[in-house]
C-alpha positions as CSV (number, residue, x, y, z in Angstrom):
1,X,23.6,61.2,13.5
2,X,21.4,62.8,16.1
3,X,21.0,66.9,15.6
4,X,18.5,67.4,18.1
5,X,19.4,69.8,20.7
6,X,18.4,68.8,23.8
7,X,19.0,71.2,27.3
8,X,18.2,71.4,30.9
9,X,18.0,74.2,32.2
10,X,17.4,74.0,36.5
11,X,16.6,76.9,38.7
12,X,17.6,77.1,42.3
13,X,15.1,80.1,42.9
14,X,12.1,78.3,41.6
15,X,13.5,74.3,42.2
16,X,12.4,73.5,39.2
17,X,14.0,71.7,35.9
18,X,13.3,72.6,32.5
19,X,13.7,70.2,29.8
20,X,13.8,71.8,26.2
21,X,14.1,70.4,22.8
22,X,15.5,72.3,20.2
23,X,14.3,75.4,22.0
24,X,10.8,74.3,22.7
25,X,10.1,73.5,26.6
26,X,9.1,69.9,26.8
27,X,8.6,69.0,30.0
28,X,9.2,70.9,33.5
29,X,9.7,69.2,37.1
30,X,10.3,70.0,40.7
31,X,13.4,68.9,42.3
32,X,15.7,69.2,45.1
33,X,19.3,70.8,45.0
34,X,22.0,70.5,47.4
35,X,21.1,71.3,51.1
36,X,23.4,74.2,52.8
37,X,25.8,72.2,54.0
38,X,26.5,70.5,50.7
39,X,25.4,72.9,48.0
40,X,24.8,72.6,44.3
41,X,27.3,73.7,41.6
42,X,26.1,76.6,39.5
43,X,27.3,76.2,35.9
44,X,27.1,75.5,32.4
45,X,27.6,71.3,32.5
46,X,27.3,68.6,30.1
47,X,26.1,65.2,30.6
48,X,29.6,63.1,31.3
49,X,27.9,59.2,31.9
50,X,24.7,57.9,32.5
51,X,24.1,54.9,35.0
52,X,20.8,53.4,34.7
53,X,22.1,51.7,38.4
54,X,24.8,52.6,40.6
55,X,25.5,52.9,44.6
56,X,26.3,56.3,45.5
57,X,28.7,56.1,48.9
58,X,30.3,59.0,50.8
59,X,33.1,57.0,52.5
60,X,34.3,57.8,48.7
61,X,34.6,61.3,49.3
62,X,36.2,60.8,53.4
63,X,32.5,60.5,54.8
64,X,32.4,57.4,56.7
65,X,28.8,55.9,55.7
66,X,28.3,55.3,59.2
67,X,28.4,59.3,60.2
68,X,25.7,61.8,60.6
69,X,25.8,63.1,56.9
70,X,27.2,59.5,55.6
71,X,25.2,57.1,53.0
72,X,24.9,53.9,50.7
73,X,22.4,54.3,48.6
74,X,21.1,52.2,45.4
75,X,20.1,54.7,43.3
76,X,18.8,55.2,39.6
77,X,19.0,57.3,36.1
78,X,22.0,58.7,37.6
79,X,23.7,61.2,34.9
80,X,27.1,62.7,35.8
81,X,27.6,66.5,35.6
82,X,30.9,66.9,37.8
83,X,34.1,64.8,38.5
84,X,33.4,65.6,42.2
85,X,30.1,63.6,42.2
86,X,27.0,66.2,41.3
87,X,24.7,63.8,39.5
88,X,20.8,64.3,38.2
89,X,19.1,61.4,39.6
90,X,16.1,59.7,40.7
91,X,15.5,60.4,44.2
92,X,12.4,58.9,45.6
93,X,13.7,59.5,49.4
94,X,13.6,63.1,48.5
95,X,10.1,63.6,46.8
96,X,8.7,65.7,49.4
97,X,10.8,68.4,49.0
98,X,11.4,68.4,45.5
99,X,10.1,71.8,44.4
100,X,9.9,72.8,47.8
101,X,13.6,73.0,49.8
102,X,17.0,71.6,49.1
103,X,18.1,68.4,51.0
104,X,20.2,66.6,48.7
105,X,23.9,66.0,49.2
106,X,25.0,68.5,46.3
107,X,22.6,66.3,43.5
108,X,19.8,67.3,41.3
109,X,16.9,65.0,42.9
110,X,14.2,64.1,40.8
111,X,11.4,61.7,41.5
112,X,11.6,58.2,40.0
113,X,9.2,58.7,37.1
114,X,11.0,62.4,36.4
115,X,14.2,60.2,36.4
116,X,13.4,57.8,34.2
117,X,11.8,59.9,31.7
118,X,15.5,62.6,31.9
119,X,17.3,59.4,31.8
120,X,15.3,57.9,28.4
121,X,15.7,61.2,26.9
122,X,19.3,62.7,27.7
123,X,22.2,61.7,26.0
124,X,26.1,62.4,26.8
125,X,27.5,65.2,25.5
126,X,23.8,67.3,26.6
127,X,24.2,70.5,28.0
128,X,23.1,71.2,31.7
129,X,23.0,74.9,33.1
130,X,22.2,75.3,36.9
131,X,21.6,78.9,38.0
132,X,21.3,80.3,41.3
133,X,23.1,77.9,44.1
134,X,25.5,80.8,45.2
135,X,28.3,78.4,44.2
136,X,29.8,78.3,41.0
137,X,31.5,75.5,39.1
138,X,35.4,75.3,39.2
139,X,37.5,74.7,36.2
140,X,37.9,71.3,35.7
141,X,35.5,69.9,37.2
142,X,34.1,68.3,35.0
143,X,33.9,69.4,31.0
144,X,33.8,72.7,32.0
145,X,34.6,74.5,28.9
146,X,31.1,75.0,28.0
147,X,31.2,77.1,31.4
148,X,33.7,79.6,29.8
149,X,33.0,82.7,27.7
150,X,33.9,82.9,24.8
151,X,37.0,84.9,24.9
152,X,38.2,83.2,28.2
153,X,38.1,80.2,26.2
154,X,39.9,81.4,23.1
155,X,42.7,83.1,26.2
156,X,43.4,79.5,27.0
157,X,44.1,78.0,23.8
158,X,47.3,77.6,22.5
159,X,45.9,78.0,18.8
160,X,45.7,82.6,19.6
């Protein structure tokens, strides 16, 4: 059974991702969030899949691939956070302004070597908390009881 406690914590205010281990900082990275027009969730998430390869494609969501703001994209070390499609991932596109502004289309971008190494390291069930995006995480989407306090959580169970 694996008891280590593995988090990531990622800052809008500093675009930066901190990766801690049992409550030891391990390893800290720039990335990009999502840009205004297709922010980032702010939230307590956990890790729901992991995709070493996958095609990320925006006529999924109504956005016609061939649109201004439409994409196919190959991309890599994906790990799921939402139900709605906010994933960490490898980014390499995005690079440039990873640390520096938001561009992404509501994804944590990391670089390709950041990727891998989150990817190689991250497990499901891993606890994600992204602060500062002005937009907070709806119920539901995704396992968002770890986004709950406490007693809101205990308010919803039928066990009172």
């Amino acid at each position: 059974i694996d008891t280590v406690l593995r988090e990531i914590t990622i800052d809008n205010a500093t675009k930066r991702l901190t990766a801690s281990q049992d409550g030891r900082a391990l390893k800290t990275m720039p990335v990009s969030l999502g840009k205004p027009s297709a922010p980032s969730l702010s939230g307590k998430m956990v890790i729901m899949e992991r995709l070493a390869n996958t095609v990320f494609d925006s006529s999924t969501y109504g956005t016609p691939v061939d649109s201004a703001d439409g994409y196919r994209t190959k991309v890599k070390h994906a790990e799921r956070l939402t139900w709605d499609g906010q994933f960490i991932h490898a980014a390499p596109w995005s690079v440039a302004a990873q640390g520096r502004r938001n561009v992404s289309h509501g994804c944590v971008n990391v670089s390709a070597a950041n990727g891998k190494w989150l990817y190689d390291w991250f497990r499901v069930g891993d606890l994600v908390e992204v602060k500062g995006t002005g937009h907070r995480l709806n119920a539901g989407n995704g396992w968002t009881a770890w986004d709950l306090e406490w007693e809101d959580f205990l308010a919803g169970s039928a066990l009172r």
